[in-house]
C-alpha positions as a Python dict, from the first residue, in 0.01 Angstrom:
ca = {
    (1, 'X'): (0, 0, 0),
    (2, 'X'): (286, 218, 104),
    (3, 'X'): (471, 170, -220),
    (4, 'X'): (135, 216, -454),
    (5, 'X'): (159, 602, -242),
    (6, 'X'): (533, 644, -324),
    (7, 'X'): (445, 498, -692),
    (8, 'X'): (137, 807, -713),
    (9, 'X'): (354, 1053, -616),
    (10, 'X'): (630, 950, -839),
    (11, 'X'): (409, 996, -1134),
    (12, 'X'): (302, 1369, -1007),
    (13, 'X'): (645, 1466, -964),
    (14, 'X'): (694, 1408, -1330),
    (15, 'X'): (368, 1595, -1410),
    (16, 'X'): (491, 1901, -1195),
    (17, 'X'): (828, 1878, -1358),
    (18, 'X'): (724, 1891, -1666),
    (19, 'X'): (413, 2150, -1643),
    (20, 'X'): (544, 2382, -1387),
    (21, 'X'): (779, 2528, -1663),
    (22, 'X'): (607, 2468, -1978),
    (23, 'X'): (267, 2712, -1992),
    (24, 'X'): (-35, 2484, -1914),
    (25, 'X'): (-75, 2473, -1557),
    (26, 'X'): (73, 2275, -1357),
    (27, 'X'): (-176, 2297, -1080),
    (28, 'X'): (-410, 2187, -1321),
    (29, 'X'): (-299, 1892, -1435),
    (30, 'X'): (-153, 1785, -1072),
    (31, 'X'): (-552, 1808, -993),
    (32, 'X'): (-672, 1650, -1281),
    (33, 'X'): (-425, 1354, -1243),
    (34, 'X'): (-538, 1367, -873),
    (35, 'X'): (-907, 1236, -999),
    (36, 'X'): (-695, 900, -1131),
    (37, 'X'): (-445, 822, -866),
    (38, 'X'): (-561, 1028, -546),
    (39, 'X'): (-306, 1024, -317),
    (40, 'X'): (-421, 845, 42),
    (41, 'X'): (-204, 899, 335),
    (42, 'X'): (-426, 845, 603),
    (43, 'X'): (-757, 681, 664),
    (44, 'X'): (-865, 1022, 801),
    (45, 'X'): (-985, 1179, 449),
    (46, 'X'): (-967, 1541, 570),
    (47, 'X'): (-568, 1498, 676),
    (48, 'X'): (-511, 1362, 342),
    (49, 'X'): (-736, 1628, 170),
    (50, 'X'): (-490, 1878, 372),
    (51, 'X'): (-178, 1679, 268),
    (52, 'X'): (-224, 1709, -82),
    (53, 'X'): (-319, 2080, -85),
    (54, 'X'): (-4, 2136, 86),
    (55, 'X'): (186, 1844, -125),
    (56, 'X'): (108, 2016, -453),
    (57, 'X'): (240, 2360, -349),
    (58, 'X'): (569, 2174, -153),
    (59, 'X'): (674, 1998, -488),
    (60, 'X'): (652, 2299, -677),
    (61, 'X'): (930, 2384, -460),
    (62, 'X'): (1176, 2089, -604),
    (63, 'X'): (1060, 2279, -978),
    (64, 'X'): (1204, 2615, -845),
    (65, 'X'): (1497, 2410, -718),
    (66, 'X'): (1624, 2320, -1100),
    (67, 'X'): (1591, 2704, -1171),
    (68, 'X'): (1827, 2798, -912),
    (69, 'X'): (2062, 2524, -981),
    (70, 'X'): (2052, 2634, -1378),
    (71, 'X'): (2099, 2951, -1330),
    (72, 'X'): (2316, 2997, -1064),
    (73, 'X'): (2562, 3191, -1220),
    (74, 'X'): (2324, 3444, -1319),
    (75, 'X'): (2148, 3447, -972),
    (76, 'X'): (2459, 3503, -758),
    (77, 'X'): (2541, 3888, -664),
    (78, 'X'): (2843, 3731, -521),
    (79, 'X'): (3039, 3556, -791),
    (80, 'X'): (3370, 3607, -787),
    (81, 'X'): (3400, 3592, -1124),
    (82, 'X'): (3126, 3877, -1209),
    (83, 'X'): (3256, 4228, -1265),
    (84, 'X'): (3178, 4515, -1015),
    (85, 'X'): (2921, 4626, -1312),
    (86, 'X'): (2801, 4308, -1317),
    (87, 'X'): (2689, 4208, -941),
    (88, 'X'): (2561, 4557, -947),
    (89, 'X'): (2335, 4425, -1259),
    (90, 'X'): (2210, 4081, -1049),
    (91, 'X'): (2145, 4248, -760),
    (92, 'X'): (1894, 4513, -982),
    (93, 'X'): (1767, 4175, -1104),
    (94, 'X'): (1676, 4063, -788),
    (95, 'X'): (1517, 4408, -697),
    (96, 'X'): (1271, 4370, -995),
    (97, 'X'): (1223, 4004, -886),
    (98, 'X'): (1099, 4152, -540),
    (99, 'X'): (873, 4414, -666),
    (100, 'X'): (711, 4156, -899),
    (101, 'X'): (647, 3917, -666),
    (102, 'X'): (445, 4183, -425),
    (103, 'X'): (108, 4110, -621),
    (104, 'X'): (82, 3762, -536),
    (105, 'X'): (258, 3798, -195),
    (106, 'X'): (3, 3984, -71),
    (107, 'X'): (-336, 3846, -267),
    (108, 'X'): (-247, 3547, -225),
    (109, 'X'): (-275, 3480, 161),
    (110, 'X'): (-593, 3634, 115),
    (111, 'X'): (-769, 3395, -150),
    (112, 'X'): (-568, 3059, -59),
    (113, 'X'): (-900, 2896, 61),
    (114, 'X'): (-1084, 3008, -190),
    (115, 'X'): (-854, 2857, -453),
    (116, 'X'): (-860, 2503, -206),
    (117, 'X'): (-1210, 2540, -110),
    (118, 'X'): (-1395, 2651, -423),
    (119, 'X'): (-1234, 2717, -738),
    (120, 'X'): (-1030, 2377, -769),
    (121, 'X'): (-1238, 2141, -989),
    (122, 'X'): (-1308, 2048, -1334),
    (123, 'X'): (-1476, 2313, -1489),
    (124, 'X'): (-1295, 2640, -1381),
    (125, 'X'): (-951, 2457, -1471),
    (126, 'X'): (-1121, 2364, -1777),
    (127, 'X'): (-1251, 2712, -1849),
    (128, 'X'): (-898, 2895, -1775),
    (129, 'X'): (-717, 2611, -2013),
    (130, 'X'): (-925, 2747, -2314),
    (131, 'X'): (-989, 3091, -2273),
    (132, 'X'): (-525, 3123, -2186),
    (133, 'X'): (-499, 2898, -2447),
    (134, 'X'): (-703, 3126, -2706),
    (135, 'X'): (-481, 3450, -2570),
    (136, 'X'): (-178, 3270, -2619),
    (137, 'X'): (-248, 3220, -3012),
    (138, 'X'): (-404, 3606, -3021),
    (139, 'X'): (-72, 3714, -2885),
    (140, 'X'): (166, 3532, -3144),
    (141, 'X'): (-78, 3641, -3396),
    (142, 'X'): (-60, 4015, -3250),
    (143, 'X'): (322, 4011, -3223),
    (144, 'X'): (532, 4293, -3248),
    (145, 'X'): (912, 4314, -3233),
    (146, 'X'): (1010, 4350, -2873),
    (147, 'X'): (1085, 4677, -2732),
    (148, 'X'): (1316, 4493, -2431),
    (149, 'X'): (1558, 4231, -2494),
    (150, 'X'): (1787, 4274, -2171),
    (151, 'X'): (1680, 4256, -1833),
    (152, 'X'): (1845, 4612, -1724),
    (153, 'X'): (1559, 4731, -2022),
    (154, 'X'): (1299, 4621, -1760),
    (155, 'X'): (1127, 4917, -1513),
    (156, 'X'): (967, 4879, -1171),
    (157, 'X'): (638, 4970, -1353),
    (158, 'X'): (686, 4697, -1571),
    (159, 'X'): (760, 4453, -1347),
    (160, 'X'): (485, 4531, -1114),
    (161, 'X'): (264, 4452, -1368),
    (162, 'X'): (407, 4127, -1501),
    (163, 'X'): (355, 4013, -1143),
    (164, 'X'): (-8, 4131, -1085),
    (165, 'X'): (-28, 3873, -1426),
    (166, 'X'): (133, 3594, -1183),
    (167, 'X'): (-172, 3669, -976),
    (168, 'X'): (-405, 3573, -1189),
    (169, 'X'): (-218, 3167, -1226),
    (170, 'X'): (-338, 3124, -851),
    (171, 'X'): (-672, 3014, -1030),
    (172, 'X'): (-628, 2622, -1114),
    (173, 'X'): (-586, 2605, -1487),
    (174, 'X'): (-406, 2883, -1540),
    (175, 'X'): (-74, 2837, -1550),
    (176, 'X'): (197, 3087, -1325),
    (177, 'X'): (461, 3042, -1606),
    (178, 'X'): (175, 3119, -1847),
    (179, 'X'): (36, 3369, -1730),
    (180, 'X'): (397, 3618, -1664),
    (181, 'X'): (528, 3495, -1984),
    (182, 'X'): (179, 3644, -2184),
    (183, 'X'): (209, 3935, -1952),
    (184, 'X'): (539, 4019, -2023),
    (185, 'X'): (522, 3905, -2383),
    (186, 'X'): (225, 4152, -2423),
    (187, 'X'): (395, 4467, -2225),
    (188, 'X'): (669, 4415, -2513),
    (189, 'X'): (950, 4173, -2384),
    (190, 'X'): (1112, 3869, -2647),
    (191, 'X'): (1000, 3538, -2521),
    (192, 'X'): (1355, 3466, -2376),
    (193, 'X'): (1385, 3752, -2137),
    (194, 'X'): (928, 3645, -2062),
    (195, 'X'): (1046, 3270, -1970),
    (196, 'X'): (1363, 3386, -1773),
    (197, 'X'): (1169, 3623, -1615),
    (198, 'X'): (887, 3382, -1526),
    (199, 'X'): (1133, 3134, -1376),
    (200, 'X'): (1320, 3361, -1168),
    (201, 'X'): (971, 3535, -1027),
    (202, 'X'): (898, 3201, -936),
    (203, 'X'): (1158, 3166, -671),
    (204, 'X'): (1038, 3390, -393),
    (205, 'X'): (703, 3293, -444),
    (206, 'X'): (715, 2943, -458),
    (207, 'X'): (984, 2971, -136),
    (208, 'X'): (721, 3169, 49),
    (209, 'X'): (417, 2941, -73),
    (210, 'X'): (583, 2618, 22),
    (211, 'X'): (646, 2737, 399),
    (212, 'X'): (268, 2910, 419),
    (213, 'X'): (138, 2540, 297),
    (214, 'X'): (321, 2355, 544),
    (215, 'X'): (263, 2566, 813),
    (216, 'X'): (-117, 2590, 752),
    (217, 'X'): (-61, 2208, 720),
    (218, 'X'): (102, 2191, 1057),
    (219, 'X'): (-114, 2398, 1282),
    (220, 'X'): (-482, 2212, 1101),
    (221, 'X'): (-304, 1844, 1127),
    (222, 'X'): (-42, 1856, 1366),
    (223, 'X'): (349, 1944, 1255),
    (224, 'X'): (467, 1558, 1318),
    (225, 'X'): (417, 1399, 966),
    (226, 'X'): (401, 990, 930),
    (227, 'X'): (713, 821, 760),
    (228, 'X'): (504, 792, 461),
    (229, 'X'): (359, 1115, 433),
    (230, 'X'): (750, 1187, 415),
    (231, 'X'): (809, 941, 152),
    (232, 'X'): (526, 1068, -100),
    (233, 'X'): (689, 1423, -19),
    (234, 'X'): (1063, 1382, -83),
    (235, 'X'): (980, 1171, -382),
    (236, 'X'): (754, 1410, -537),
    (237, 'X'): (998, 1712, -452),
    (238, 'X'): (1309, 1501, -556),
    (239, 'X'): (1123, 1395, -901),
    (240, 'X'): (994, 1694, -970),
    (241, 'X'): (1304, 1895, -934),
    (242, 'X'): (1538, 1648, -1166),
    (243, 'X'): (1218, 1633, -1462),
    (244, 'X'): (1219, 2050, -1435),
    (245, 'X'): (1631, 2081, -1547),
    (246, 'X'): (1495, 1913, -1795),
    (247, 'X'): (1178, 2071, -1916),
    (248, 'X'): (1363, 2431, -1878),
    (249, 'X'): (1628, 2298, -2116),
    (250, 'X'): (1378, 2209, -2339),
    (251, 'X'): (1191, 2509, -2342),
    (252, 'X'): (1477, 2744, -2362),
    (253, 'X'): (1549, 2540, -2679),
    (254, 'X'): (1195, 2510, -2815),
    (255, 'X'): (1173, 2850, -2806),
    (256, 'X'): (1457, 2960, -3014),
    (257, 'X'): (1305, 2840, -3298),
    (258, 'X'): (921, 2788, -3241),
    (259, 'X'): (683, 3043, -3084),
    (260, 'X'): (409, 2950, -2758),
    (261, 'X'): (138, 2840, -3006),
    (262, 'X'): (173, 2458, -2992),
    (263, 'X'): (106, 2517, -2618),
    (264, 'X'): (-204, 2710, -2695),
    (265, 'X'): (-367, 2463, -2917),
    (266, 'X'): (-272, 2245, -2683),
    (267, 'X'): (-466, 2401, -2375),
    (268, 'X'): (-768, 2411, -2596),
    (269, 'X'): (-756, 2051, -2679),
    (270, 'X'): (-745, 1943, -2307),
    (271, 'X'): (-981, 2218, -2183),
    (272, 'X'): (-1254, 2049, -2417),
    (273, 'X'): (-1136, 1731, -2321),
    (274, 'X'): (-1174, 1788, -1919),
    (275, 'X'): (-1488, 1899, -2022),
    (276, 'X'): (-1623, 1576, -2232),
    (277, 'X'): (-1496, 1347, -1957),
    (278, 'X'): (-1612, 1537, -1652),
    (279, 'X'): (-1919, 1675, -1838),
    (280, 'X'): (-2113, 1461, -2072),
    (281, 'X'): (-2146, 1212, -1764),
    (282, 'X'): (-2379, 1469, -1576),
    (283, 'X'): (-2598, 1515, -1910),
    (284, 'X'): (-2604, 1146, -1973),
    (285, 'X'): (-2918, 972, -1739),
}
């Protein structure tokens, strides 16, 4: 029984990997794969209810992991082997990374039961795979040459509003990676310095998510967790971190040669296919 667990959460660490970096919601499909192989931890349904809320945030965490470990280099004000003119650079980077993750900082501990609570089934994550899916084939088909191609071309103002766009991925379906990259894609940014930007926005909030979850985990369920609500944890988290060096390497690549419309059509295709599953059963007698 234990190993079927650490088998389940295997399988959603790959999911997260893979769809935490690539712009069709991880959340999402971590839910949807949740209605197959729901994760049991305990025969008390409400502590594994509350484990899995928290588990889907906490492995999110291992994603953010592969970003740091990628880009290192680029992250670290401290590197010897960066110019004077160059820390000075990161550590602006890391100022616009702070202002843009303000949005969803502070909206976010205000609405985290309503996304648990009331906006996490079929149809909304349906809904917000088609109608992101549709903007992200408007924008390509809208697209202009990019006005900034370097990150010191990127303003406070700017910034602020990419991460008011990372708001809006807090409802299941969305997609946080989607929805900063068609922000900043649509305030005028190339789709490299949109999917850097995206991953490195998604440090401070993930950090700061992961610790909310397992706190609010911890004071609801108790902060001692079972050896094999452990095990499903570090598995997913461990998973999920080696798949996302791998998706991000993939993107990065994809992207130098094809645009975000293959991941639009295919929102659009699993939006109406969430919806024939899910759906035509409550129409059918």
């Amino acid at each position: 029984m234990e190993f079927l667990e650490i088998l389940k959460s295997f399988l959603m660490g790959i999911v997260e990997g893979i769809t935490e970096w690539l712009p069709i919601s991880s959340t999402g499909h971590l839910l949807l794969l949740d209605e197959f192989i729901h994760i049991t931890v305990s025969d008390d349904p409400v502590r594994s209810q509350e484990f899995f809320d928290m588990f889907k945030v906490v492995i999110q965490l291992g994603a953010i992991l592969a970003v740091v470990v990628l880009y290192f280099h680029k992250l670290n004000p401290f590197s010897p082997k960066k110019s004077p003119v160059q820390k000075k650079e990161t550590w602006s980077l890391w100022g616009k990374v702070l202002v843009g993750s303000i949005p969803a900082a502070v909206i976010g501990l205000l609405i985290d039961d309503i996304v648990d609570n009331v906006l996490s089934v079929w149809y909304v994550i349906a809904a917000t795979l088609i109608v992101y899916g549709i903007l992200f084939i408007w924008m390509e088909n809208r697209r202009q040459t990019p006005r900034i191609e370097r990150f010191d071309q990127l303003d406070y103002k700017t910034v602020l509003v990419i991460g008011v766009f990372q708001v809006l991925a807090m409802v299941p379906g969305t997609s946080r990676s989607g929805a900063t990259i068609l922000g900043a894609t649509l305030l005028g940014t190339s789709r490299f310095i949109a999917a850097e930007f995206s991953f490195f926005l998604a440090i401070p909030v993930m950090f700061g998510a992961s610790g909310y979850k397992l706190l609010k985990f911890g004071l609801k369920q108790g902060f001692g967790m079972t050896g094999l609500e452990w095990g499903v944890l570090l598995t997913g988290f461990v998973v999920s971190f080696i798949v996302s060096v791998l998706a991000i390497r993939f993107l990065m690549g994809f992207i130098k040669k094809h645009n975000f419309k293959p991941f639009g059509y295919y929102r659009i295709v699993l939006g109406v296919l969430i919806i024939l599953w899910f759906g035509l059963p409550l129409l059918i007698p």
